[in-house]
C-alpha positions as CSV (number, residue, x, y, z in Angstrom):
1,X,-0.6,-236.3,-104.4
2,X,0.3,-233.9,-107.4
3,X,3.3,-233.0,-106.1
4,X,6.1,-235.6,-107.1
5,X,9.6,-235.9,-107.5
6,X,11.7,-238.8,-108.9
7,X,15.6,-238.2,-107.8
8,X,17.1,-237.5,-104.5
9,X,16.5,-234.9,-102.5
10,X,18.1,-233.7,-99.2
11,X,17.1,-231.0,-97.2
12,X,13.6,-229.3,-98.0
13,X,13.0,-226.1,-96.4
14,X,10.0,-223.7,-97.4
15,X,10.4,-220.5,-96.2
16,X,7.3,-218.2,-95.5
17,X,8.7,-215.1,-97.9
18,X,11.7,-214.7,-100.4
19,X,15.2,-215.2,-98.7
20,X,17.7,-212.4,-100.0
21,X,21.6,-213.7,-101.5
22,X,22.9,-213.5,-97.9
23,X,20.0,-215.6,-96.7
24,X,20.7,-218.1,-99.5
25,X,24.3,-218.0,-98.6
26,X,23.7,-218.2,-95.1
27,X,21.9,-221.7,-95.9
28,X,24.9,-222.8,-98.0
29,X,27.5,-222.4,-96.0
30,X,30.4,-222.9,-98.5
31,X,28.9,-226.3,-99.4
32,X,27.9,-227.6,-95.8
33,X,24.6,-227.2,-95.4
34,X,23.8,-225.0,-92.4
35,X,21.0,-226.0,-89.4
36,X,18.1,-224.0,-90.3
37,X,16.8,-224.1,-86.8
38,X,19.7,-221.4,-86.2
39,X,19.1,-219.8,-89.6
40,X,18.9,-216.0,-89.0
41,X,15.4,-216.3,-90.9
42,X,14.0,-219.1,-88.9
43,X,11.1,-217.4,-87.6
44,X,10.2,-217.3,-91.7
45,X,10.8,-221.0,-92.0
46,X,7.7,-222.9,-92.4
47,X,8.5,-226.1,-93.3
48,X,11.7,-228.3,-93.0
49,X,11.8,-231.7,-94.4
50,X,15.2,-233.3,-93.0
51,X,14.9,-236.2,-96.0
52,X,15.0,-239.1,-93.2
53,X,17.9,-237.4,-91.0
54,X,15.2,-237.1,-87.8
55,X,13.2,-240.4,-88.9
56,X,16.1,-243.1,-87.7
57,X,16.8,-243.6,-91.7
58,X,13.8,-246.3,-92.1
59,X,9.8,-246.4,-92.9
60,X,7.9,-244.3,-95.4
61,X,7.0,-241.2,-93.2
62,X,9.2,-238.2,-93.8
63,X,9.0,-235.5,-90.7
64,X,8.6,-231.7,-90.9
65,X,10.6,-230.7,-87.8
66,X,8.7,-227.2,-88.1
67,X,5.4,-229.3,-88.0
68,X,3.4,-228.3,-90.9
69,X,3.1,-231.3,-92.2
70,X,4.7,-234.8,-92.8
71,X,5.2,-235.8,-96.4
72,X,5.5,-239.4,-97.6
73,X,8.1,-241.9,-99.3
74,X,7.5,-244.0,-102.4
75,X,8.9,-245.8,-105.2
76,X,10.6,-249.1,-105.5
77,X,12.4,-249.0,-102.7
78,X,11.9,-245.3,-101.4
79,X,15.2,-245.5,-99.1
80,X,17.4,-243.1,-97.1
81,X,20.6,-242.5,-97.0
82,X,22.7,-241.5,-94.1
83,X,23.3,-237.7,-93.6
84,X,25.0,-236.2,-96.7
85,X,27.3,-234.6,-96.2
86,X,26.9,-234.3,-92.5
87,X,27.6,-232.0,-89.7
88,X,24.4,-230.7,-89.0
């Protein structure tokens, strides 16, 4: 409940250790974001929060598709927006 955050965010990974530049480039991907499922550090990748991508784009819940744990929506309306910018 501490942990808060009033903006938009896309794309929450938390990763297990420090990724190194090629790692962080890796994720990048020239400025599409790259599946971290088929990161070449996945098996360091312990959280993933997809920002509504996997949770049909409605409801509160937001779903950690490494399944540590869901986190939560709020705010006046918490909403999603479709897949920016795509091609995941």
């Amino acid at each position: 409940n501490s942990n808060l955050s009033d903006g938009w965010i896309d794309e929450v990974g938390y990763w297990t250790r420090a990724l190194n530049g090629d790692e962080v480039n890796e994720i990048y991907n020239d400025g599409v974001p790259g599946n971290l499922d088929r990161h070449s550090a996945a098996d360091d990748l312990m959280s993933w929060w997809r920002m509504g991508d996997t949770d049909d784009g409605s409801g509160t819940t937001v779903t950690d598709v490494q399944g540590t744990g869901d986190g939560t929506l709020s705010g006046s309306p918490a909403v999603f927006v479709e897949e920016v910018p795509g091609g995941h």
